[in-house]
C-alpha positions as CSV (number, residue, x, y, z in Angstrom):
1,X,-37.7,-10.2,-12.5
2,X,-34.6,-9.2,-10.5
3,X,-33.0,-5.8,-10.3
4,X,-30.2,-6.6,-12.2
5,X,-32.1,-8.0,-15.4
6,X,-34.8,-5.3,-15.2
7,X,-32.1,-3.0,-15.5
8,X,-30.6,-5.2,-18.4
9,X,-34.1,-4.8,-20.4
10,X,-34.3,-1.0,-20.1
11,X,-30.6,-0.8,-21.7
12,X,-30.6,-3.8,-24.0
13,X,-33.7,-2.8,-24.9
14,X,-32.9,0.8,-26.0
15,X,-29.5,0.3,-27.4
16,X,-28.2,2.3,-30.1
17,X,-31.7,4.6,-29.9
18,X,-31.1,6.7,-26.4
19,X,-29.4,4.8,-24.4
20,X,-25.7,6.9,-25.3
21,X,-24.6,3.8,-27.4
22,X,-22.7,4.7,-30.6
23,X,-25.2,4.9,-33.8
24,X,-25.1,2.8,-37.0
25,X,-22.3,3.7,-39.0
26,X,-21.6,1.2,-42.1
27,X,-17.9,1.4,-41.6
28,X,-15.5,3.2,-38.6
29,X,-13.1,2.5,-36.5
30,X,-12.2,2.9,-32.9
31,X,-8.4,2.3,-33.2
32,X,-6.3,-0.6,-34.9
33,X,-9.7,-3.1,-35.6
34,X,-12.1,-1.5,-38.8
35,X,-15.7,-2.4,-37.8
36,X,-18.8,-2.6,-39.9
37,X,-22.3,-1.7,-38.3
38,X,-24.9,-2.1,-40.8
39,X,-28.8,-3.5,-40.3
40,X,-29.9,-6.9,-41.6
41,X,-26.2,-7.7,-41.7
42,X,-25.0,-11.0,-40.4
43,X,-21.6,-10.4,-38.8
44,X,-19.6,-13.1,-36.2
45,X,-18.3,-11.4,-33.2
46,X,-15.5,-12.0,-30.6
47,X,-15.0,-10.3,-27.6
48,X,-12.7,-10.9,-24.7
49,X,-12.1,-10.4,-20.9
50,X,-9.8,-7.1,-20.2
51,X,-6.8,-9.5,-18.6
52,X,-6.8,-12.2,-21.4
53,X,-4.7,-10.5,-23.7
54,X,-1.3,-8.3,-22.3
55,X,-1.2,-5.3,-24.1
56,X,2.7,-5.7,-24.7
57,X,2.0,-9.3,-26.3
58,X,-0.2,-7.4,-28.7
59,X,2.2,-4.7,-29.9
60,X,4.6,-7.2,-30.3
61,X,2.6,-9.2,-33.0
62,X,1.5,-5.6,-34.1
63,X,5.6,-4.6,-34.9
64,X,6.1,-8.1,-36.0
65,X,3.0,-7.9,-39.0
66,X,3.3,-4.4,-40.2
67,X,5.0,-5.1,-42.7
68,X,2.2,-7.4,-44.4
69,X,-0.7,-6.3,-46.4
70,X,-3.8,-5.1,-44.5
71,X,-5.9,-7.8,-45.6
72,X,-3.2,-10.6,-44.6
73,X,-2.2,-8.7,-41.6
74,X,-5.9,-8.7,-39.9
75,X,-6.6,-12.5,-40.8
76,X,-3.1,-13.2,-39.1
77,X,-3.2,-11.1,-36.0
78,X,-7.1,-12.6,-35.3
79,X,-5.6,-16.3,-35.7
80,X,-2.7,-15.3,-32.9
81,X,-5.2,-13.8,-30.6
82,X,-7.3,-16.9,-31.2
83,X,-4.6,-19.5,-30.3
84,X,-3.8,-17.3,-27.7
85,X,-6.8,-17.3,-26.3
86,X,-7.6,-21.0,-26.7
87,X,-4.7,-21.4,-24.2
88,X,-6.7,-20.0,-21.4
89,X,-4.7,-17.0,-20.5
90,X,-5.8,-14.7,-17.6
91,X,-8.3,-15.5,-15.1
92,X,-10.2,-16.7,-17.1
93,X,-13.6,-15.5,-14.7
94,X,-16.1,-17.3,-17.4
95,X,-14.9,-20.3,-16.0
96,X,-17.1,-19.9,-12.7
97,X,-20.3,-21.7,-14.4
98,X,-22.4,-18.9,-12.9
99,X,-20.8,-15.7,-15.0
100,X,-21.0,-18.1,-18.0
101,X,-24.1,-18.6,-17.7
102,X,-25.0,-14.9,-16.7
103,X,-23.3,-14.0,-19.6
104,X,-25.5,-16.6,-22.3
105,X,-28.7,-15.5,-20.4
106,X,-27.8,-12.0,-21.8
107,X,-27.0,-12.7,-25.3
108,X,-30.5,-14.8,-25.6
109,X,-32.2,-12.3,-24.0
110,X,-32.9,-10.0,-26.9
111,X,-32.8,-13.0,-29.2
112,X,-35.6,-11.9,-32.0
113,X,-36.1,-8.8,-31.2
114,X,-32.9,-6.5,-31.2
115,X,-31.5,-9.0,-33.2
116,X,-31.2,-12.5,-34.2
117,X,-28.7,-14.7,-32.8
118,X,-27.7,-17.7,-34.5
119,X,-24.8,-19.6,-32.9
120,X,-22.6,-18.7,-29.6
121,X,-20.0,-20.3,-27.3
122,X,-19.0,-18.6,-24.0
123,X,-15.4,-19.3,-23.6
124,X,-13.5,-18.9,-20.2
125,X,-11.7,-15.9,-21.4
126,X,-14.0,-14.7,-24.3
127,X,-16.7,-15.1,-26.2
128,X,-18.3,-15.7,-29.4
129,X,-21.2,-15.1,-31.3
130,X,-23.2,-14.6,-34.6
131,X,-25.6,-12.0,-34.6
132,X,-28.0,-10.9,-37.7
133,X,-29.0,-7.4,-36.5
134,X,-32.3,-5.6,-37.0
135,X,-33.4,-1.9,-37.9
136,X,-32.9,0.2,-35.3
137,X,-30.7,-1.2,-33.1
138,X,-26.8,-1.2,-34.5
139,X,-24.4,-3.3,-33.6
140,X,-22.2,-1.1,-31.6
141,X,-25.4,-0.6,-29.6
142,X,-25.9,-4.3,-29.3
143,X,-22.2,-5.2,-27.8
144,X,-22.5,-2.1,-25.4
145,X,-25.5,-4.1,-23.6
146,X,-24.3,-6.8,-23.9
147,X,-20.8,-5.9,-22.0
148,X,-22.0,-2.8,-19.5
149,X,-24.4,-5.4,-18.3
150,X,-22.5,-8.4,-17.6
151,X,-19.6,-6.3,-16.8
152,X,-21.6,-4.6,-13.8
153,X,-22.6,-8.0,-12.7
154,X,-19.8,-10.2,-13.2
155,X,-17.5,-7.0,-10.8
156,X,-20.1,-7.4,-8.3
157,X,-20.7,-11.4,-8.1
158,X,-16.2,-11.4,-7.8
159,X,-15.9,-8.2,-5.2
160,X,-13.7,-6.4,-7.8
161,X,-13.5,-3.0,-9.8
162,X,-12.1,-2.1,-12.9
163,X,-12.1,-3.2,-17.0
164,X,-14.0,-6.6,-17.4
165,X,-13.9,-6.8,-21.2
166,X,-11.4,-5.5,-23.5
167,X,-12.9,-2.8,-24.9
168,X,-12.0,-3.3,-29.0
169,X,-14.2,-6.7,-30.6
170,X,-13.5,-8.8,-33.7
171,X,-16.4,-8.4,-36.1
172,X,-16.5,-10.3,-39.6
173,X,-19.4,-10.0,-42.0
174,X,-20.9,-12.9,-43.8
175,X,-20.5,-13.5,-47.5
176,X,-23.0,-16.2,-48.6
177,X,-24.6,-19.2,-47.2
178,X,-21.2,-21.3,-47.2
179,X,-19.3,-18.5,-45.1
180,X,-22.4,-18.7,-42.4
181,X,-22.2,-22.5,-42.4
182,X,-18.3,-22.3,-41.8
183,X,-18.6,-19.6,-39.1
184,X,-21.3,-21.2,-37.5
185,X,-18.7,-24.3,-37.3
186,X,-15.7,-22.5,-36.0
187,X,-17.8,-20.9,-32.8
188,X,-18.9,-24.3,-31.6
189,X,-16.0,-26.2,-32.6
190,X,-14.0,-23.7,-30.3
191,X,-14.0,-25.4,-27.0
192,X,-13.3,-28.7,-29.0
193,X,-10.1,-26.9,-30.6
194,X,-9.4,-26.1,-26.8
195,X,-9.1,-29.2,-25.4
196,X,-12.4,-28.3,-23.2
197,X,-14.4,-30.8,-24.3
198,X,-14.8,-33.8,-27.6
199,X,-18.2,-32.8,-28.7
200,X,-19.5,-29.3,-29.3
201,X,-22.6,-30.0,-27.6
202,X,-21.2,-31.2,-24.6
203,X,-19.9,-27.5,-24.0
204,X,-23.0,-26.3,-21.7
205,X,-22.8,-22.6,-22.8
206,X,-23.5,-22.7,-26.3
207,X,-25.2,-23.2,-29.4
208,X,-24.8,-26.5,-29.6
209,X,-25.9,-27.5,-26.3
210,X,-29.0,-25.3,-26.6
211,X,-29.8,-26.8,-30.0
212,X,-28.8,-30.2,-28.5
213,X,-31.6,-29.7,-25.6
């Protein structure tokens, strides 16, 4: 075991107890995006690279939805940043087969035992996944492994400082069976939608691979 994923168990491995991650909290918010952190709960989650997403762009759908309901307004703003992402803005790092796969070696890693992860797609500018967590270790503590790790690495494999992911994420709980079964769909449909690939399992960095092999 290498430095880097020894260091990766001793956070992973205590996030959301002492490692300074945020606690459970069933609902909160850490700006424009409600989140909800809950054990046992089967949520799908999106997060993005820092550069994928201009910050302007994004106040510019803000002013142009506000005047929606809340409801409408998030399921409308998540399907721009979607298409937008699908068009492979920014440098798109996860591109380079070796941060991809650093980056799917970390979500499996804990796969079990901080939580159970059911279907993922590393994207070149984001990725997704869908996560049932476990007592003990939140979600918020979960994404803060999963990004301080791969951030540290990924800044070190490209020779570069500064923000790797955006720091806000897209989480969305799951209803019933037939929700789970459609999310599952959408994350490895994704790089089909892109015009990656014309199967989901021929993707290497996901779900469907994995399952495939």
């Amino acid at each position: 075991m290498d430095r880097e994923t020894r260091d990766y168990t001793r956070r992973a491995g205590t996030a959301g107890k002492d490692a300074g991650a945020p606690s459970e909290r069933e609902w909160y918010s850490r700006g424009y995006l409600p989140h909800r952190d809950k054990a046992e709960l089967t949520q799908s989650i999106t997060f993005r690279l820092a550069d994928s997403l201009p910050g302007d762009r994004l106040k510019q759908w803000e002013d142009e939805l506000a005047s929606l309901p809340e409801d409408r307004r998030l399921i409308e703003r998540a399907q721009r940043i979607q298409a937008w992402l699908d068009q492979g803005h920014g440098e798109c790092w996860l591109r380079d087969p070796r941060l991809a796969q650093m980056a799917e070696d970390a979500l499996l890693h804990f796969d079990g035992t901080s939580y159970r992860l059911l279907a993922w797609c590393v994207m070149p500018n984001h990725v997704h996944t869908l996560v049932e967590t476990q007592p003990e270790h939140p979600l918020a503590g979960i994404l803060h492994s999963w990004k301080s790790y791969t951030a540290s690495a990924a800044n070190r494999w490209l020779g570069r400082r500064g923000a790797f992911w955006q720091r806000e994420y897209h989480d969305r709980f799951m209803r019933d069976e037939k929700h789970l079964q459609r999310a599952i769909e959408y994350i490895e449909q994704n790089p089909v939608k892109a015009g990656l690939v014309a199967a989901p399992e021929q993707w290497r960095f996901s779900s469907a691979h994995h399952r495939q092999g």
